[in-house]
Backbone as CSV, one residue per row, in Angstrom:
resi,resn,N_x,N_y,N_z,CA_x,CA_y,CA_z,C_x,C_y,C_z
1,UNK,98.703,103.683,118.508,99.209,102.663,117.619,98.034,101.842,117.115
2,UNK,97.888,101.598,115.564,96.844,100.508,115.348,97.804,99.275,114.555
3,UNK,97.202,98.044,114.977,97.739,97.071,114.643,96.587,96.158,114.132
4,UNK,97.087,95.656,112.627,96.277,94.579,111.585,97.005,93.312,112.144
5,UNK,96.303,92.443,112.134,96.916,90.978,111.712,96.310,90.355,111.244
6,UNK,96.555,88.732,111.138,95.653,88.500,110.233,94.831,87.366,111.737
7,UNK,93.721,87.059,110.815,92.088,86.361,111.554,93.343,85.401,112.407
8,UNK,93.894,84.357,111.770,94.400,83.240,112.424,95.333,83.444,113.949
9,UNK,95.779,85.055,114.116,96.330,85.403,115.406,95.591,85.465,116.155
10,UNK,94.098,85.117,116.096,92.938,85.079,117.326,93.118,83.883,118.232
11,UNK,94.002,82.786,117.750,94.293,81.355,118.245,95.196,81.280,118.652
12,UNK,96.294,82.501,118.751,97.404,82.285,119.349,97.396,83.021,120.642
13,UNK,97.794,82.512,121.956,97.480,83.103,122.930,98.541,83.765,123.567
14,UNK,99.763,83.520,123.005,100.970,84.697,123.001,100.200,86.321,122.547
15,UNK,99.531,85.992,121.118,99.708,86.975,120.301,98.196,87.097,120.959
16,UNK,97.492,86.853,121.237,96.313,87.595,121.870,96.670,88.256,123.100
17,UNK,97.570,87.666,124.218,97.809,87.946,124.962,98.508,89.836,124.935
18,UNK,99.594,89.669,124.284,99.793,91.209,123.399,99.201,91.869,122.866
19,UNK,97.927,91.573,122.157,96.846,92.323,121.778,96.267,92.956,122.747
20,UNK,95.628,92.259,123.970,95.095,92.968,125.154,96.352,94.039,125.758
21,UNK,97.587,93.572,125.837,98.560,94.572,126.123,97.879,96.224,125.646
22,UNK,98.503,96.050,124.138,98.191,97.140,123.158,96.980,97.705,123.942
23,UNK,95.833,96.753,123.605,94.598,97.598,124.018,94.393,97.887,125.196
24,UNK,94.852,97.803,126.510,95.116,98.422,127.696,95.599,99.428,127.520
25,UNK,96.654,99.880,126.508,97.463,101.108,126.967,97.088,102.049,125.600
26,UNK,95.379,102.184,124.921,95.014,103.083,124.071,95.113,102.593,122.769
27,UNK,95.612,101.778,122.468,96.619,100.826,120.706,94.833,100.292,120.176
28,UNK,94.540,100.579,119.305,93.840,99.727,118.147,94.200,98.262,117.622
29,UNK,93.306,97.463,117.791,93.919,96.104,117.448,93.010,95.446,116.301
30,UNK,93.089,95.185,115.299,92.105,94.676,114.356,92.250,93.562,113.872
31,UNK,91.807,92.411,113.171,91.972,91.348,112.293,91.415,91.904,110.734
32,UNK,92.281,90.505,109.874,91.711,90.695,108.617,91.425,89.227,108.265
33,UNK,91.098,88.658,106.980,91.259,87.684,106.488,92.605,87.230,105.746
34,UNK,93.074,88.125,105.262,94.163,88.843,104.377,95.119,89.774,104.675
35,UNK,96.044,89.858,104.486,96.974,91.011,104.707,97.785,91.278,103.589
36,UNK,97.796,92.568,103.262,99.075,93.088,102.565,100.606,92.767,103.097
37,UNK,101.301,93.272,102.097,102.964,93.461,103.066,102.995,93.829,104.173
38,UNK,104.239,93.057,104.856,103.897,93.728,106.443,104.843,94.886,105.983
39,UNK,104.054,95.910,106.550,104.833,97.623,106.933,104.420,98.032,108.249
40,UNK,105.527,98.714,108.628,105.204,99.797,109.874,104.859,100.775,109.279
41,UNK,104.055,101.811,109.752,103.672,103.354,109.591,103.750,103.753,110.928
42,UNK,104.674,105.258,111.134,104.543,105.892,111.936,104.607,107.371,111.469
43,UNK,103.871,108.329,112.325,103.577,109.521,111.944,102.856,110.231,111.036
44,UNK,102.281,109.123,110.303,101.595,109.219,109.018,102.372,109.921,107.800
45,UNK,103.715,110.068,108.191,104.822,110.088,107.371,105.873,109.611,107.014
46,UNK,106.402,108.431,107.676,107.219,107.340,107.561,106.645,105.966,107.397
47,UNK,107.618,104.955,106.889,107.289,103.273,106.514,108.302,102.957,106.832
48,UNK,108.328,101.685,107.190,109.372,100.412,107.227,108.717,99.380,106.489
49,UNK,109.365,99.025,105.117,109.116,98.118,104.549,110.267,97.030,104.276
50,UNK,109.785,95.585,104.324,110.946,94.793,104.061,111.542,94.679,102.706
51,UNK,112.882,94.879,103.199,113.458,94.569,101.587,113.221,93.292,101.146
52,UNK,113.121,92.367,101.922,112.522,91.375,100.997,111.615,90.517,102.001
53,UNK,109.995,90.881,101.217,109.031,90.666,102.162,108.841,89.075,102.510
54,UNK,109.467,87.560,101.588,110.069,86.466,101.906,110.775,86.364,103.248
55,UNK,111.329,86.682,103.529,112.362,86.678,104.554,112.556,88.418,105.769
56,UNK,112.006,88.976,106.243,112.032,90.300,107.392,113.399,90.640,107.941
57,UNK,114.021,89.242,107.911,115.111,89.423,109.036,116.117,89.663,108.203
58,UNK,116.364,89.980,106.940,117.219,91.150,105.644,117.155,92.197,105.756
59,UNK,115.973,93.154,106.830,116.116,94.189,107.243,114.990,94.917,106.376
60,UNK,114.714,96.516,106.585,113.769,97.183,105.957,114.405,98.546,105.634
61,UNK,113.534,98.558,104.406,113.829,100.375,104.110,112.446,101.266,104.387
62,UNK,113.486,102.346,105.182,112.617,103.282,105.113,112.386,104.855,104.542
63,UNK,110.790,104.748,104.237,110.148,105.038,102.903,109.293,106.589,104.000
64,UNK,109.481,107.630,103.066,108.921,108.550,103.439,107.953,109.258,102.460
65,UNK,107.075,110.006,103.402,106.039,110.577,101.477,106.813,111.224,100.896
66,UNK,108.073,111.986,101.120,108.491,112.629,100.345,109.559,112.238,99.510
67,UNK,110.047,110.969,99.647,110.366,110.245,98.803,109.786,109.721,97.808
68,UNK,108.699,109.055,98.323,107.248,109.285,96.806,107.216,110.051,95.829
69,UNK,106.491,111.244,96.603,106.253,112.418,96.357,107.758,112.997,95.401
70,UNK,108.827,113.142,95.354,109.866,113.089,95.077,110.187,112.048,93.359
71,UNK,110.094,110.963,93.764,109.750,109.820,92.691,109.348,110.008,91.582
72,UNK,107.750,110.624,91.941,106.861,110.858,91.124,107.088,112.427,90.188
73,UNK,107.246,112.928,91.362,108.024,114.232,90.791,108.836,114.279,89.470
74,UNK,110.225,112.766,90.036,110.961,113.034,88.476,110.842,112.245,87.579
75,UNK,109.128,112.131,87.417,108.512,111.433,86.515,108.840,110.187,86.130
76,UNK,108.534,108.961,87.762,108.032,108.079,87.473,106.959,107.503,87.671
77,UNK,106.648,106.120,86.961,104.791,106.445,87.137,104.745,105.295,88.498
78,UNK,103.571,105.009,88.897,103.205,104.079,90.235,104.122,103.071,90.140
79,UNK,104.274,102.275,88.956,105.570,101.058,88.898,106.361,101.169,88.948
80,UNK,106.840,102.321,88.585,108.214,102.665,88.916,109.131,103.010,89.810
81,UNK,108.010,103.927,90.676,108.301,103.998,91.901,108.014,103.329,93.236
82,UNK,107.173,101.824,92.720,107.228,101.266,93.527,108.101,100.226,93.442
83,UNK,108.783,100.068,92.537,110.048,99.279,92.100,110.659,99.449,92.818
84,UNK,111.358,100.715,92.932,112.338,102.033,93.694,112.300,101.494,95.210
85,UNK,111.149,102.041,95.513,110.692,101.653,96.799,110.508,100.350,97.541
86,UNK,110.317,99.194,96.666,109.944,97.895,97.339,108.756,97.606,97.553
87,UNK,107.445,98.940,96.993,106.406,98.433,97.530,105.707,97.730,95.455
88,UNK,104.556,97.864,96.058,103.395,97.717,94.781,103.012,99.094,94.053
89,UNK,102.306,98.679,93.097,101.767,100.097,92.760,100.529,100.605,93.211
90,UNK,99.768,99.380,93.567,98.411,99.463,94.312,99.063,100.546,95.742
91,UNK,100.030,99.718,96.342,100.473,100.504,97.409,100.764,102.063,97.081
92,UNK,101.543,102.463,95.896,101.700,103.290,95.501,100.397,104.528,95.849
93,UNK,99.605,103.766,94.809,98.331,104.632,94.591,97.675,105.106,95.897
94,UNK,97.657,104.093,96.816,96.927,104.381,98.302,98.047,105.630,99.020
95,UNK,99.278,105.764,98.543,99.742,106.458,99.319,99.773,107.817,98.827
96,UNK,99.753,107.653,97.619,99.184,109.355,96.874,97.680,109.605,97.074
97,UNK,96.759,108.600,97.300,95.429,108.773,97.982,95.554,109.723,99.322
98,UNK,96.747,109.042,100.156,96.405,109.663,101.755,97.238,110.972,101.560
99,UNK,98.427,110.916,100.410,98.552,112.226,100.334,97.854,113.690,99.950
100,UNK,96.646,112.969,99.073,96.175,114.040,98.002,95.322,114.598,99.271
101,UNK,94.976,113.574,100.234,93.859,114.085,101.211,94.357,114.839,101.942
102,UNK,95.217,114.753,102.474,96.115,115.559,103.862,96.167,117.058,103.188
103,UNK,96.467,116.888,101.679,96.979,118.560,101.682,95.791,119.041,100.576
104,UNK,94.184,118.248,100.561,93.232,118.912,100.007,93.188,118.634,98.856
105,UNK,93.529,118.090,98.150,94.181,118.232,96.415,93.216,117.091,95.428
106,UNK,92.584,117.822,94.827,91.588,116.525,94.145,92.446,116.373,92.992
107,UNK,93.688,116.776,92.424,94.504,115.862,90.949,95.761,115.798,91.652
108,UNK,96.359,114.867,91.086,98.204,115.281,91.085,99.021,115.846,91.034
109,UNK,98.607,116.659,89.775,98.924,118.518,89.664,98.880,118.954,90.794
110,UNK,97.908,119.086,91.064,97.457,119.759,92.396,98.099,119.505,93.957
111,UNK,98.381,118.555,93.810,99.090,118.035,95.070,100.619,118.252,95.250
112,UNK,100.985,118.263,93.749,102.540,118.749,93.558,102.513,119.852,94.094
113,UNK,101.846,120.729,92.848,101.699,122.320,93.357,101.929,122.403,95.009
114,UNK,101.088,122.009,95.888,101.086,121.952,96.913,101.830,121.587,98.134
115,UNK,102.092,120.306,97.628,103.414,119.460,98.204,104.306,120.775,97.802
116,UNK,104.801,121.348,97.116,105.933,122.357,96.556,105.958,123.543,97.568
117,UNK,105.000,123.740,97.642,104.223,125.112,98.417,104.600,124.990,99.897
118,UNK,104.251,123.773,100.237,104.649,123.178,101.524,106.076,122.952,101.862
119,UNK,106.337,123.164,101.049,108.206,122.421,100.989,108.397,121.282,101.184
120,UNK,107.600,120.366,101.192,107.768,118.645,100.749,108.234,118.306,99.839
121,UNK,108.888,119.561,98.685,109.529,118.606,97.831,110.915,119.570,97.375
């Protein structure tokens, strides 16, 4: 498991206290200055994102690459499908980044093709 938070959880000694947890039992623990949306990632193929990142406790959807992947497919572009989705398009883009890498693919074309090939889509 790796876990971001942000710099200011270094002062909390609940949340440090859980940090050493994590890192006792193998977990990655990092700070930032900044943070994006909070999301879970697990498997390097699933998300939990909040439906409404204001408020967490409205619950989350979860977002798979091949729902992306899928998205994009029936030709929508990064905004659109991050509309769809709840995320950004920046987010968007990073996630067709980690896709294009996983299955080799230096264009989009290419990754479809592939993603297809694979049966991801």
């Amino acid at each position: 498991m790796k876990t971001l938070n942000q710099d200011t959880t270094r002062n909390d000694p609940h949340t440090t206290a859980h940090a050493h947890w994590l890192l006792s039992r193998g977990s990655e623990v990092r700070t930032a200055p900044v943070l994006p949306q909070r999301l879970v990632i697990f498997d390097r193929a699933h998300a939990l994102v909040p439906i409404d990142p204001a408020d967490t406790r409205k619950g989350a959807l979860h977002v798979t690459e091949r729902e992306l992947l899928r998205l994009l497919a029936g030709g929508l572009t990064d905004d659109g499908a991050g509309q769809r989705l709840g995320i950004s398009s920046r987010t968007v883009s990073r996630h067709m980044a980690s896709i294009m890498e996983r299955l080799g693919a230096t264009s989009r074309f290419e990754a479809g093709l592939k993603a297809a090939q694979r049966g991801w889509l």
